[in-house]
N, C-alpha and C positions, 0 to 999 in steps of 0.2 A: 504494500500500500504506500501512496506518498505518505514521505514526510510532512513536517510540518513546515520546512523550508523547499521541499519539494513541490509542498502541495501551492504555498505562495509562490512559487518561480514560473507553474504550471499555469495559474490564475490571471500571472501577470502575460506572460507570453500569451495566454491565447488572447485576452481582450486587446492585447497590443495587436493581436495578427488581424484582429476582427476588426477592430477599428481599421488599418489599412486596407483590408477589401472591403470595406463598407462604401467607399469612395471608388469602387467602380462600378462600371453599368452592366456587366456580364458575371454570370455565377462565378465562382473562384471555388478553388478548393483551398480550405486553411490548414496546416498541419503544425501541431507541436509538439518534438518530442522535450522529453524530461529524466532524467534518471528516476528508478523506480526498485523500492526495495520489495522483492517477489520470489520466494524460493523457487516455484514451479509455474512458469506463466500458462502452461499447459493445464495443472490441475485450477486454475486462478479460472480459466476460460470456460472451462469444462461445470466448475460451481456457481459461475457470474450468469451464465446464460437462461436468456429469458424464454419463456416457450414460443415456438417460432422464428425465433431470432437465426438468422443465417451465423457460422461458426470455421475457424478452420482452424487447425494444429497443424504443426509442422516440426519434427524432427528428426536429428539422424546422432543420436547419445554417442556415438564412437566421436565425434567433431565436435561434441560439446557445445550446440548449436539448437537454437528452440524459437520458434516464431508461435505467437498463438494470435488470432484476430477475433473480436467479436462486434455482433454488428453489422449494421449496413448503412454507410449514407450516401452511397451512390453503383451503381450495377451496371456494368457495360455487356453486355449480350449480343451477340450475332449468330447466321448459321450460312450453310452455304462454301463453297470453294473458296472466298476470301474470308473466313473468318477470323483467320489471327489476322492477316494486315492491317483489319477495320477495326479490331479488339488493339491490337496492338496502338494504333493510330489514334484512338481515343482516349486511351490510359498516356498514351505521351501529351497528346495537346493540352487535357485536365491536368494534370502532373507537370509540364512545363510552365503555364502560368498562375501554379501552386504559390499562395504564401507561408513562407517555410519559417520557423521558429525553433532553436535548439538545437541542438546534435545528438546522433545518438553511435551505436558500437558497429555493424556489418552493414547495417543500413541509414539511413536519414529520410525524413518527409515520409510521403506518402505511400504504401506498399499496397498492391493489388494483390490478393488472393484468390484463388479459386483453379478454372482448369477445363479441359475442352472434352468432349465426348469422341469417342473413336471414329464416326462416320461422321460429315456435315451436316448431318438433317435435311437432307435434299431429298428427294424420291429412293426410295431403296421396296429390295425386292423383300425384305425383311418385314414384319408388320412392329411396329414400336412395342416395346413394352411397356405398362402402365406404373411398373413398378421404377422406371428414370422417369416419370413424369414431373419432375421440380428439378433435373438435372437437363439444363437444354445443352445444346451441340456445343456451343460457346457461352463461358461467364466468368466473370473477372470481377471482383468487390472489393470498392474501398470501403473496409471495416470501418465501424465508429472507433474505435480503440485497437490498438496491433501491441502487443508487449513480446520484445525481443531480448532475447539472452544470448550469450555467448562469450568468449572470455576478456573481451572488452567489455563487459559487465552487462547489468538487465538494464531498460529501455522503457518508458511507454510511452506511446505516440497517440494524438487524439488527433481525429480529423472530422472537418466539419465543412459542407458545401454553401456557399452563404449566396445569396442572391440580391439585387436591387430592389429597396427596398425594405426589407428584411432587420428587425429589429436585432442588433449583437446581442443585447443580452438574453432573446427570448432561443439565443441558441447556447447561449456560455451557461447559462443557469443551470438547464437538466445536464450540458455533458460534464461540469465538472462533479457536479451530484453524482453523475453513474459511473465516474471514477472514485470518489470517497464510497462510494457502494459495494464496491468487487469483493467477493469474498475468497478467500486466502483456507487453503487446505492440501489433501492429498487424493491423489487419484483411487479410486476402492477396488476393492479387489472382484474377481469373479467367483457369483458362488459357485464353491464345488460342491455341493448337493442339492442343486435343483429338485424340488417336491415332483416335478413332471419330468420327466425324460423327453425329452426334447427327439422329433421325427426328423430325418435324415432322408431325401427324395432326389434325384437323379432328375436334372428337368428333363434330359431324353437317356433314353437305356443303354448303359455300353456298350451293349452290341449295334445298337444303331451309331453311337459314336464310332466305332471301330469299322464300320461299314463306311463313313464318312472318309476316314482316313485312306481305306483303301480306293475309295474312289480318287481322292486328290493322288495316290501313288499313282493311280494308270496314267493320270493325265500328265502327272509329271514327266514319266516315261516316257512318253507320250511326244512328248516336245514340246505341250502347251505351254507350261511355266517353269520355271527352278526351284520354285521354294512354296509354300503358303502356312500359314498358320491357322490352326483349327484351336477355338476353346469347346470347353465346356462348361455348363452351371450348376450348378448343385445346391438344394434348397433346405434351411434348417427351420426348425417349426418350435420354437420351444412355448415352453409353460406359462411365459411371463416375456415381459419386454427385454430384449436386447439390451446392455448398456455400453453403450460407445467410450463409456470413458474408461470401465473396467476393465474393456477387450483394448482399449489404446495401452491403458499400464503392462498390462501380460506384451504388446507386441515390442513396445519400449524395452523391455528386460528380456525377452528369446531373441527379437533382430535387433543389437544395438549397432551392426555396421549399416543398415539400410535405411531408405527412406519410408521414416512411419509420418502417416498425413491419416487427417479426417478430414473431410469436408461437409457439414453441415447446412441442410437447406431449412432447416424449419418441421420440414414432413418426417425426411432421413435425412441421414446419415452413410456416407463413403468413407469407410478406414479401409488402410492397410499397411504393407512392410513392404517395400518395392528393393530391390535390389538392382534398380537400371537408371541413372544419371541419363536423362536424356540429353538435358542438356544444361550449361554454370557458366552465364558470360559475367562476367568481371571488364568494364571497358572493352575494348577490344581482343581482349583473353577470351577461348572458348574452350571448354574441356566437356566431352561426355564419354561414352563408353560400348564399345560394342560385344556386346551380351548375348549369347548362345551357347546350347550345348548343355547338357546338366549329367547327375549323376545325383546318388541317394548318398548322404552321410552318414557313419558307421562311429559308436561311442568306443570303439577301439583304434585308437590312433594309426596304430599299422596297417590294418584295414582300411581307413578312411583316407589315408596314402596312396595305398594303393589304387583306390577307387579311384583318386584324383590324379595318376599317372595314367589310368588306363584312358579316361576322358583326354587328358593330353594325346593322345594316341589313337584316339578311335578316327577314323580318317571323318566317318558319318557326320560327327559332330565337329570336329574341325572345317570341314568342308560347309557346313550350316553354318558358322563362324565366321566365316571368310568372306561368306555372301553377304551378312551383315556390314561388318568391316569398310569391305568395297562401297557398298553406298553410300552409307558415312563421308568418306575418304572422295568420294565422289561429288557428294554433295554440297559438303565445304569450301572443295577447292573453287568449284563456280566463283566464291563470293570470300577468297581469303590471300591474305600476302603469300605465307606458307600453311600447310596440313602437315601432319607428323603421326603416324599410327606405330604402337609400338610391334616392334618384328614379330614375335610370338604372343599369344595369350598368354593369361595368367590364371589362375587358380580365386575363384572368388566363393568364399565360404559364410553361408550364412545357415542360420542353427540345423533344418533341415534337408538344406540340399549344398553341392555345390555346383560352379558354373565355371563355361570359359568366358573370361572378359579379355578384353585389349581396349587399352586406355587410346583416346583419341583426342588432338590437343589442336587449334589453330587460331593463327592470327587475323582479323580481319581488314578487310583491306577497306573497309566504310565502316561507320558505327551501325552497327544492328542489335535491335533490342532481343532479351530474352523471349518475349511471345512469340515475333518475328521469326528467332533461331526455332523455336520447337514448331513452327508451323510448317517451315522446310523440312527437319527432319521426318517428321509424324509422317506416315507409320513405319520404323525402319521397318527391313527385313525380319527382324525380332522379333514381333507383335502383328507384321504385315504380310507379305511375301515381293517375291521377283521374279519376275518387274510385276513390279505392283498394279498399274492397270489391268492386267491378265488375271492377275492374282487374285484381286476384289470380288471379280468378278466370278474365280471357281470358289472364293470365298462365300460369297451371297448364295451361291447352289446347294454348297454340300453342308456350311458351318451349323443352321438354323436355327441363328441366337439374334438380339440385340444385344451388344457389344455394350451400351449406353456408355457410360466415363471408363468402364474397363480397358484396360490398355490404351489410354487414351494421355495425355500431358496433363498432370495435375504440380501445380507449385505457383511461383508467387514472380513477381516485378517491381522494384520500387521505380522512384518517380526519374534516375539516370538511365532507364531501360536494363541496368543490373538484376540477375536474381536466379534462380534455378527450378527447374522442371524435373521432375521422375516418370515413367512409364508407370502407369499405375498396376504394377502388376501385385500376385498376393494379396488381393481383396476381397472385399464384401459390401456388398450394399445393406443396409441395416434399416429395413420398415417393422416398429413396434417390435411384432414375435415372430417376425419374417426375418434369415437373414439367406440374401443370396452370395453365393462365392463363385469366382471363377477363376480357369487354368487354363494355359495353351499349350499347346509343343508345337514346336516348327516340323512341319511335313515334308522331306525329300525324296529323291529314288530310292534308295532302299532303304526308308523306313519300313516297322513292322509296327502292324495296328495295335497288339497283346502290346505291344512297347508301349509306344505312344501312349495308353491309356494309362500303364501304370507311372506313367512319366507325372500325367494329370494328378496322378492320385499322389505323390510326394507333393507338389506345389499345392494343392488341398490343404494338406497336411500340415500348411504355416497357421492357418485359421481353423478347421475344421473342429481341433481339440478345444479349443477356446468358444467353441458356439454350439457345441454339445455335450 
């Protein structure tokens, strides 16, 4: 909570920033950050919020690094083949003639939260599902409050849209209120003995899944495409409500190397543990990571070595690796001074599985914002296939899911165009006593379906225990 010299510095900064956009004739965004004494801004966000209130977390505990946002006081939404550029384009122009108050640690001013749905929302052979219904194709929100941590210490940032007109104080009165408001705890735990056992349902049956997969092998073989990605859903039914903050603490303590994110609409709830950097601009610094390939981890170190050489080694999985990679590598270069892919993958272990990754790193040769970057990349070959118009398209045939935010770009932008993206992979959508989760595996020639499925069922396996 502020101090009491915090909570004056806060008071005075915003009604100074409100007074100077009061004096012009077009809305303004105001932003004031303030230093902020907060153990957990995550469990802060999680006990602050109001029912309906749109909500998002964001961490990765191995970086020592935590954004929490709550709130809304402005939404930028698109759909459609341009969606980032227009999302992108609108979070820069609001944010460019931001009036900025304070400093804060990773970020400053204003940070855009939220995250893109995996198709545009255009015509699809898929019929929508009702359960993304509050999750559109594109949505990006300036929170009313954003509290950030990291080892340049905690943060909070209030931000307020003022318009011509518009009295200061009838906006400074309720937000410094709902800052001296917040209530300060710890994330709870999940019960482990639900009075109801919780139902566990297949939205289609593995063997129709497995059927799916071998139809993308013939086509592959075939010559139609290289690669495609098939998921699956799987539906939990428990006794009682889902609680998003309980299953966020469990994913925070199994995945502390990945990206754990909620995102919050009011209705549900999106959590997960991603383990895929889509993509981290810092100025003209770009780093993300090309991710395929898996294997099961084993609580016997020499075994789970072993596991992890023989995936170095499996050509199957190297060769799904490399397709990835290449696009990457491909896609950058369009639009950078130098690209830099490291020679071989690496070994990336998260609690139950592991992966090949290869770091991928470039310069650019114009300033591009982070929405911008993931709109180019989305959907690598990882979550996609190649070439991905082909792709989409044996994808729309055989996958027969909505995708909704899964495997989709979820993360944040502050107001320089800095910030970072994950592939949302290792999730669940979380309605009341509904939660859905989904899994992919990338599909090549000599994939085997029995494989593939049980590929599903380890990536399950991040959530599954946690929602039954």
């Amino acid at each position: 909570m502020p101090t009491p010299s915090t909570g004056a510095e806060l008071e005075g900064l915003l009604r100074d920033s409100l007074s100077e956009a009061s004096d012009r004739r077009e809305r303004t965004v105001v932003s004031v950050t303030v230093p902020f004494s907060c153990d957990d801004p995550i469990a802060t966000v999680f006990a602050s919020r109001r029912a309906g209130e749109p909500f998002f977390c964001w961490e990765q505990p191995d970086r020592d690094l935590k954004l929490a946002a709550l709130g809304q006081v402005h939404e930028i939404s698109s759909r459609g083949p341009e969606r980032f550029v227009e999302v992108a384009a609108d979070c820069a122009h609001l944010s460019g003639d931001a009036v900025l108050r304070g400093t804060g640690g990773f970020t400053t001013g204003p940070v855009w939260t939220g995250g893109f749905a995996f198709e545009d929302g255009t015509v699809s052979e898929r019929l929508p599902d009702p359960a993304w219904s509050s999750f559109g194709p594109a949505s990006m929100i300036l929170p009313e409050l954003a509290i950030q941590s990291s080892e340049a210490g905690t943060f909070l940032t209030l931000n307020l849209v003022t318009a011509p007109g518009r009295d200061p104080e009838d906006l400074a009165a309720p937000a410094l209120a709902r800052v001296a408001g917040l209530i300060h705890g710890e994330l709870p735990m999940i019960d482990p003995h639900p009075t109801v056992t919780p139902e566990i349902e297949s939205a289609r049956s593995p063997e129709s899944y497995e059927r799916s997969v071998a139809n993308a092998v013939e086509r592959i073989r075939a010559g139609e495409i290289e690669k495609v990605v098939l998921a699956r859903e799987v539906i939990v039914r428990a006794g009682s409500a889902h609680d998003p903050a309980a299953i966020f603490h469990a994913l925070r303590q199994g995945f502390p190397s990945c990206f754990n994110f909620c995102v919050g609409t009011g209705e549900a709830a999106f959590i997960g543990a991603s383990p895929e950097l889509l993509v981290r601009c810092a100025g003209r610094s770009v780093a993300t990571v090309g991710l395929a390939g898996s294997t099961r981890r084993s609580s016997d170190p020499a075994v789970d070595d072993h596991l992890a050489q023989q995936l170095l080694l499996s050509g199957k999985d190297r060769g799904e690796q490399e397709v990835v990679v290449r696009r990457i590598v491909k896609t950058l270069s369009r639009i950078s001074v130098w690209v830099e892919a490291e020679k071989e993958p690496e070994i990336i272990k998260v609690a139950n599985i592991q992966h090949l990754g290869t770091p991928v790193y470039a310069q650019l040769a114009q300033p591009r914002t982070a929405i911008e970057l993931a709109g180019l990349l989305h959907p690598t070959p990882a979550v996609g296939g190649e070439p991905w118009k082909k792709a989409s398209k044996v994808m729309a045939e055989v996958e027969e899911m909505d995708r909704g935010w899964y495997a989709g770009p979820v993360g944040w932008m502050d107001g320089s165009g800095d910030g970072e993206f994950c592939v949302a992979l290792r999730s669940a959508l979380i309605r009341d006593r509904e939660a859905h989760l989904f899994a992919g595996v990338g599909v090549v020639a000599d994939s085997d379906p029995a494989a593939e499925l049980a590929e599903t069922e380890i990536k399950l396996d991040a959530l599954l225990p946690l929602l039954s």
